[in-house]
TIMI-254296 format. One record per residue (C-alpha): x, y negated, z negated. Coordinates in pm, 1 decimal. Layout:
N
u;v;w
X;Y;Z
...
***
This chain:
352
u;v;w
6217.7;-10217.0;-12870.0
6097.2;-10058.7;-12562.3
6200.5;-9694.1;-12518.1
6196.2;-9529.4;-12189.3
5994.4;-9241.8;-12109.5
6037.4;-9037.7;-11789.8
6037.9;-8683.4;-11665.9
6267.1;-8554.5;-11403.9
6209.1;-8276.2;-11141.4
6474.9;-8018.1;-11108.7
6683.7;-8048.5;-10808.0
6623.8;-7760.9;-10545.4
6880.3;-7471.1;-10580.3
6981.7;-7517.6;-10206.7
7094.7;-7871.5;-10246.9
7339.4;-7777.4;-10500.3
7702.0;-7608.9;-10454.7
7841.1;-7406.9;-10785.7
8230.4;-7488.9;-10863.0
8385.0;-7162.2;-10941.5
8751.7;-7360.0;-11052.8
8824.3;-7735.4;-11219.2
8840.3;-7937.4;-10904.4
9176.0;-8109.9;-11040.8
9378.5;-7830.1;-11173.1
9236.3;-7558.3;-11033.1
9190.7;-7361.5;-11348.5
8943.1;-7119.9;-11420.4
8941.2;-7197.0;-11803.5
8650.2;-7390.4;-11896.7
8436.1;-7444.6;-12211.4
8085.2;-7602.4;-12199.8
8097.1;-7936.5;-12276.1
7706.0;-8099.6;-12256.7
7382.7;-7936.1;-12104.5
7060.2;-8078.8;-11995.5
7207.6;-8412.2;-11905.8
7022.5;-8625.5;-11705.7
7008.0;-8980.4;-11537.2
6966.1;-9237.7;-11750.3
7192.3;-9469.7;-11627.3
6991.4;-9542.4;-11283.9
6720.9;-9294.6;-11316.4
6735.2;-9237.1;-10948.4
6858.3;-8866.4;-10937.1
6648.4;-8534.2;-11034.3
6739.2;-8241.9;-11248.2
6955.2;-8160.3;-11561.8
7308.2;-8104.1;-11521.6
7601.8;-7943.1;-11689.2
7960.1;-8039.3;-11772.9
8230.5;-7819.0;-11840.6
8580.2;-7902.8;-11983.3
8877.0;-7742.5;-11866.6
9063.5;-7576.0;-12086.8
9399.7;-7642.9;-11872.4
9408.3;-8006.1;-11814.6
9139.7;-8133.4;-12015.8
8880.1;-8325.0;-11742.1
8551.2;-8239.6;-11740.7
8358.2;-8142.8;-11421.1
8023.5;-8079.4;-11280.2
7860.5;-7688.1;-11223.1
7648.9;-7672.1;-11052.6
7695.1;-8010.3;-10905.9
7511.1;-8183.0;-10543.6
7654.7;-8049.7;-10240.8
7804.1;-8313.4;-10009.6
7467.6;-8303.0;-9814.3
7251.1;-8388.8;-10085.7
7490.0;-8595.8;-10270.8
7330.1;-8912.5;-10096.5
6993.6;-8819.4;-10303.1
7156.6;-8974.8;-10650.9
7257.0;-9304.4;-10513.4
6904.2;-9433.8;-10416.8
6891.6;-9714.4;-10643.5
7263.4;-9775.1;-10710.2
7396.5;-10096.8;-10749.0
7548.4;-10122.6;-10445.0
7235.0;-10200.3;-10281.5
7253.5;-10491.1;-10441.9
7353.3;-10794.3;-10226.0
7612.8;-10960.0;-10296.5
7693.7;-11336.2;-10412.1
8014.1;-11545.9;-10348.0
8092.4;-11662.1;-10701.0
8323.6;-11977.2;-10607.0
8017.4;-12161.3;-10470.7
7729.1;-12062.8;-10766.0
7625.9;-12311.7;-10970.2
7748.1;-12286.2;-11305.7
7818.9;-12455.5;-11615.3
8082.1;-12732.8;-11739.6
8274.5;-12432.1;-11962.0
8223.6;-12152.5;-11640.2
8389.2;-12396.5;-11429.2
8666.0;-12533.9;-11668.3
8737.2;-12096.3;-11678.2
8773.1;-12082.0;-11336.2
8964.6;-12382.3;-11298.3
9194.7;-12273.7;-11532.8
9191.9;-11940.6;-11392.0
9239.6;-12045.4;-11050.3
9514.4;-12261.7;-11174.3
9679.7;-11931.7;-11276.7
9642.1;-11708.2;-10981.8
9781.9;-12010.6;-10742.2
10092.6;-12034.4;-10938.1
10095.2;-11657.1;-10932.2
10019.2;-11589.2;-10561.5
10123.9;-11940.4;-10399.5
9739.0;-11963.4;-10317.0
9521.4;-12272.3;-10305.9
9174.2;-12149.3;-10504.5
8936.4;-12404.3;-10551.8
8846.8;-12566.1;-10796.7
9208.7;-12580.8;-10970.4
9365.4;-12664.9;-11257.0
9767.6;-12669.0;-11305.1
9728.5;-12625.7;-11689.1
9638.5;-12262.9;-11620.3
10000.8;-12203.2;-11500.8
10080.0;-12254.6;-11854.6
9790.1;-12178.5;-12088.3
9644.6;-11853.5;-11919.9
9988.3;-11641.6;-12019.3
9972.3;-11715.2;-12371.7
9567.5;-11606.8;-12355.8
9381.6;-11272.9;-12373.6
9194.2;-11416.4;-12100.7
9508.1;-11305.7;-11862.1
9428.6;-10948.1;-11946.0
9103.2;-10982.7;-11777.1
9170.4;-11158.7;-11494.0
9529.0;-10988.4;-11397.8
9243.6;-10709.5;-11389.6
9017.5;-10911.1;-11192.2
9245.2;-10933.2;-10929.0
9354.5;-10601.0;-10976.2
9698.6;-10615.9;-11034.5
9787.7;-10714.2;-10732.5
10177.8;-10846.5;-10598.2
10187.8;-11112.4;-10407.7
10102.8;-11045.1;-10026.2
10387.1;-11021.1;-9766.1
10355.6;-11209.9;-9427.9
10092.2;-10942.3;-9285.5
10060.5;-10713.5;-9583.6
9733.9;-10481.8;-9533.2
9508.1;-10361.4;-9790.4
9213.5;-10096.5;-9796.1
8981.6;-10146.1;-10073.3
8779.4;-9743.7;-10042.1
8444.2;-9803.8;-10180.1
8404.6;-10164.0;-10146.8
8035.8;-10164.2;-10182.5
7931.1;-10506.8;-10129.4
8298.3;-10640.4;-10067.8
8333.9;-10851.1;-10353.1
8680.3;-10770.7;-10382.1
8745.4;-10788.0;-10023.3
8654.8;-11149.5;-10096.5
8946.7;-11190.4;-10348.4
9208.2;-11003.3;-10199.2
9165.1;-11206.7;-9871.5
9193.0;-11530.5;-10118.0
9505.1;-11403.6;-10237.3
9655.4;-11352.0;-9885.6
9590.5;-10988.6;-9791.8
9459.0;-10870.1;-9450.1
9170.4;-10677.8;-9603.7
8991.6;-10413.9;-9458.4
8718.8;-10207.7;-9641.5
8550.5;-9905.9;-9673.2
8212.3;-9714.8;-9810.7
7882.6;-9493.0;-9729.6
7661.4;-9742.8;-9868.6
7505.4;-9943.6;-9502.3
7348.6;-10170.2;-9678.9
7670.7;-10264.5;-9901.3
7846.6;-10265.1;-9557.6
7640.5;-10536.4;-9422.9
7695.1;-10771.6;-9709.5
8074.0;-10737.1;-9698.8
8063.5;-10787.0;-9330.6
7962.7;-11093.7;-9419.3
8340.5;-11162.6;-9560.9
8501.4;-11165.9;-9277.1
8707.9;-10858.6;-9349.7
8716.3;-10519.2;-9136.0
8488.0;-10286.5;-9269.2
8337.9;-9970.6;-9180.5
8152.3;-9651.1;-9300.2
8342.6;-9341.2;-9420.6
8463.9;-9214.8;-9728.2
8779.0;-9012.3;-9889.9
8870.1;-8755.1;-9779.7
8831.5;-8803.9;-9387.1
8904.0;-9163.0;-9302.8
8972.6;-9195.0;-8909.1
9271.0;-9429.1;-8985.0
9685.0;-9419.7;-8872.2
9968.5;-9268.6;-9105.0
10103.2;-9520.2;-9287.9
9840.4;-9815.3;-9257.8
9869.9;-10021.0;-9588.5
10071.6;-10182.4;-9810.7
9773.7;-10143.4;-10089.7
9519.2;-9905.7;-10150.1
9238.8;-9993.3;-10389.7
9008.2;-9688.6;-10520.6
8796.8;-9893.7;-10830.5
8560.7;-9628.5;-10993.2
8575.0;-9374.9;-10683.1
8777.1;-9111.7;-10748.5
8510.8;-8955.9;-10993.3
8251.0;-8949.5;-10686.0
8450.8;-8736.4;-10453.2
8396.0;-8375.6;-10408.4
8768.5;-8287.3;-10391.7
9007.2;-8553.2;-10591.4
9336.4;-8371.5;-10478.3
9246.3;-8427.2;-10099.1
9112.6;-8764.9;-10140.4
9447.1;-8829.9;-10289.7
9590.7;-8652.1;-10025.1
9451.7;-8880.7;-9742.2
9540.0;-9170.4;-9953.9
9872.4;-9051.7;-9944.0
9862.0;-9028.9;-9601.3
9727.0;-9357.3;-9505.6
9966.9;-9552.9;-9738.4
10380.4;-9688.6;-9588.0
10624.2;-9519.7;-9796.6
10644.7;-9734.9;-10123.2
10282.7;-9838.8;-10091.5
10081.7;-9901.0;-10404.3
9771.3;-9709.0;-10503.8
9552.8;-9926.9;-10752.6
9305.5;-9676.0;-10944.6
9013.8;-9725.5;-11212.3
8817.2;-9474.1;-11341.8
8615.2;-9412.8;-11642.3
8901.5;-9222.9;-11977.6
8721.8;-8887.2;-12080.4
8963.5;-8952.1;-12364.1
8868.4;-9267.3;-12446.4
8713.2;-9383.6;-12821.2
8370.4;-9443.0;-12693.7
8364.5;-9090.4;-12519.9
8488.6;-8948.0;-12848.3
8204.9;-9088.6;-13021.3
7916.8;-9156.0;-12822.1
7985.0;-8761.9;-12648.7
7655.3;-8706.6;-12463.2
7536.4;-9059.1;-12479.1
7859.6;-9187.5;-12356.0
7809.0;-9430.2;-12008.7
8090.4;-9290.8;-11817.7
7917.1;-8964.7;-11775.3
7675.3;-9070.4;-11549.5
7568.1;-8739.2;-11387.6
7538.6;-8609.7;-11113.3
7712.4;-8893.2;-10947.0
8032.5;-8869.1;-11126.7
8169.7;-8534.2;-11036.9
8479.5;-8511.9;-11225.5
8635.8;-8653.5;-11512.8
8940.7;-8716.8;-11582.5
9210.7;-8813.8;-11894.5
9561.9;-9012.6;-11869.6
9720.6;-8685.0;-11896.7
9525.5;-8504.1;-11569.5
9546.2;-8752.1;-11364.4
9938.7;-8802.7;-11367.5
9965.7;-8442.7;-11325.4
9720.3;-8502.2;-11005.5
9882.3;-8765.8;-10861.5
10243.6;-8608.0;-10920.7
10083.3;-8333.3;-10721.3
9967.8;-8573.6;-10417.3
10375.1;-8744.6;-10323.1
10278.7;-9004.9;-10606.1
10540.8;-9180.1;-10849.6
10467.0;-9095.6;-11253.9
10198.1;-9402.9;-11272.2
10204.5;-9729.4;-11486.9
9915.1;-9743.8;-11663.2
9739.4;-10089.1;-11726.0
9574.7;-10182.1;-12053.5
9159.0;-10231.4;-11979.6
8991.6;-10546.8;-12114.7
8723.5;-10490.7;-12390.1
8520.5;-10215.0;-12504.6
8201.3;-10388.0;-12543.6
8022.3;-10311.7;-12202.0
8078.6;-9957.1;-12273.4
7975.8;-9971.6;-12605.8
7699.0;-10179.1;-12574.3
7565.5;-9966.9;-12257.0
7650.3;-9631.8;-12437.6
7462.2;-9743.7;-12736.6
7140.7;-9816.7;-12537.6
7106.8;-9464.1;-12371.3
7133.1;-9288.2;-12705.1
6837.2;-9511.9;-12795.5
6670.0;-9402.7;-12502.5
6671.5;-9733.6;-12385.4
6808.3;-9860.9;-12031.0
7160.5;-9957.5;-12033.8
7147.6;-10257.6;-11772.4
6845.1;-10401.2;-11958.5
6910.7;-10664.7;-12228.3
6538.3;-10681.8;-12473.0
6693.7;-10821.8;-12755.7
6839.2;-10549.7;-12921.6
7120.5;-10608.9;-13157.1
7397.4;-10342.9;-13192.4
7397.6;-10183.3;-13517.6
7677.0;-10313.9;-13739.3
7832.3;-9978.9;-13800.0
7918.3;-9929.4;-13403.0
7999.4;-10321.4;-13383.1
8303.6;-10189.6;-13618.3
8394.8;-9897.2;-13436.4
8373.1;-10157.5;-13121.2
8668.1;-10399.9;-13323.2
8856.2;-10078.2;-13455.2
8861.5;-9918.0;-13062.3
8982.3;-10290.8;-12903.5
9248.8;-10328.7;-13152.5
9365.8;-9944.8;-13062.2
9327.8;-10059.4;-12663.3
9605.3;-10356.7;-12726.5
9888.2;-10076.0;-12784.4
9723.0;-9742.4;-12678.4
9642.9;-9708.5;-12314.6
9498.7;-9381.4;-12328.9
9234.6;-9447.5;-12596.5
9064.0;-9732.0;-12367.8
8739.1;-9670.4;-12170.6
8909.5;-9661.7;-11843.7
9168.0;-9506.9;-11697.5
9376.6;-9827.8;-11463.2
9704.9;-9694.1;-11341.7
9921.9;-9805.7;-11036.7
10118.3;-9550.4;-10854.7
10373.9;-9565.4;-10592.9
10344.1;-9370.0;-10287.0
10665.9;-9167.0;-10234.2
10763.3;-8996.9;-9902.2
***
């Protein structure tokens, strides 16, 4: 078992901002919840960091947290400098392609698409699966695309779900910091550009669908970037959202050690319960929450940093037995309790 060991330099005082108020309530009622956290999720980002829950709502947030200047400093190796592969032309195995045949059977049925390789026994035999869980989430929920229907996907990193959506029939266009990610999702075909919530140099009512996967915790200010999202939607427009459930079993139980914290890049943290409220707030309908796939990433990652171990990095390492239960005790809860999963998927409906 190899256990990391690595020191961290504290971040300069003037590169930091101090949050007087929750940034999605705006209460001044907070209790400490963790101190002297650090990166150990990407190990890219100096200095210990504290997170405070508010007493009001019940997210957690940053103080003091990277100012918007210096936010750029904890993304040097993030993933999204990865490039990016096409997955329909890897080479994979006989059972990896019989999945995506079967998948891809599914989704053209669903979508009156023509995905490739294909076959018409996932029509039938995906539904009755727990498979369709995971790939109804794959594809993010999406309706089927009317003649010119336009999506935004904001932080689309390397646009691998440009890719998809554009199977599926949307007009995609997409959106991030990242360059680098920019240039490989250029490569898609789809309109993409740099910028990020909660200026975005678009027209009023742009899209039919907005896609925000594992952003909104980033952002400085969640109520404005919901705001502009808002803004940028047609009235009845859908707003597909993912982030990671401060409420969730493995944040209940892992507590400091617990992947979605992942300071100082995610700023805020949010529950079920604070988000509605948010996006009630920002024109939105009451959201329909979506049930996540399986807790095992999260537990499996979670596990590894309170070993001081890195998360991405597979040695061997078997998962003790006792959190393997808690793991098969927290997916059974996820099948009929939304708001105990490890993220937050909701879809909201844009009302003017």
């Amino acid at each position: 078992m190899r256990v990391l060991h690595f020191k961290l330099e504290t971040a300069p005082p003037k590169e930091l901002e101090h949050v007087t108020h929750c940034p999605i309530c705006k209460s001044q009622k907070r209790s400490l919840l963790y101190d002297d956290l650090t990166d150990r999720v990407f190990f890219c980002a100096p200095g210990t960091w504290t997170l405070y829950a508010c007493e009001e709502c019940g997210s957690a947030y940053l103080d003091p947290r990277p100012s918007r200047a210096s936010i750029g400093l904890a993304y040097q190796s993030y993933y999204t400098h990865e490039e990016g592969n096409n997955p329909e032309i890897e080479r994979v195995s006989f059972l990896a392609r019989l999945k995506r045949g079967l998948r891809n059977g599914y989704l053209n049925h669903r979508y009156s698409v023509v995905l490739r390789p294909s076959l018409p026994l996932g029509r039938w035999l995906v539904p009755l699966l727990p498979q369709r869980r995971m790939i109804d989430e794959y594809v993010r929920h999406l309706p089927r695309a009317t003649p010119g229907a336009k999506l935004l996907d904001i932080g689309c990193g390397n646009g691998g779900f440009l890719r998809i959506a554009q199977q599926l029939g949307w007009k995609v266009w997409g959106t991030d910091v990242d360059e680098n990610a920019l240039q490989v999702a250029s490569q898609t075909g789809a309109k993409v550009f740099k910028g990020m919530l909660p200026n975005l140099d678009l027209p009023d009512n742009s899209f039919d669908v907005i896609t925000l996967s594992h952003v909104i915790e980033h952002v400085h200010d969640p109520d404005l970037a919901l705001r502009e999202i808002h803004r940028l939607l047609k009235p009845g427009g859908l707003l597909w959202l993912a982030t990671p459930n401060l409420a969730s079993d493995g944040a209940r139980f892992f507590k400091r050690h617990w992947r979605g914290l992942e300071v100082p890049r995610h700023l805020c943290l949010f529950t079920p319960s604070s988000i509605t409220a948010l996006m009630k707030s920002e024109g939105f309908s009451v959201p329909t929450f979506k049930r996540s796939t399986s807790a095992l990433p999260m537990f499996n990652q979670s596990y590894r940093i309170s070993a001081g171990l890195e998360p991405y990095v597979s040695e061997g390492e078997k998962i003790p037995r006792a959190i393997i239960f808690r793991l098969v005790i927290a997916n059974i809860k996820y099948s009929f309790i939304h708001t105990r999963s490890e993220f937050i998927i909701l879809i909201g409906i844009a009302e003017k």
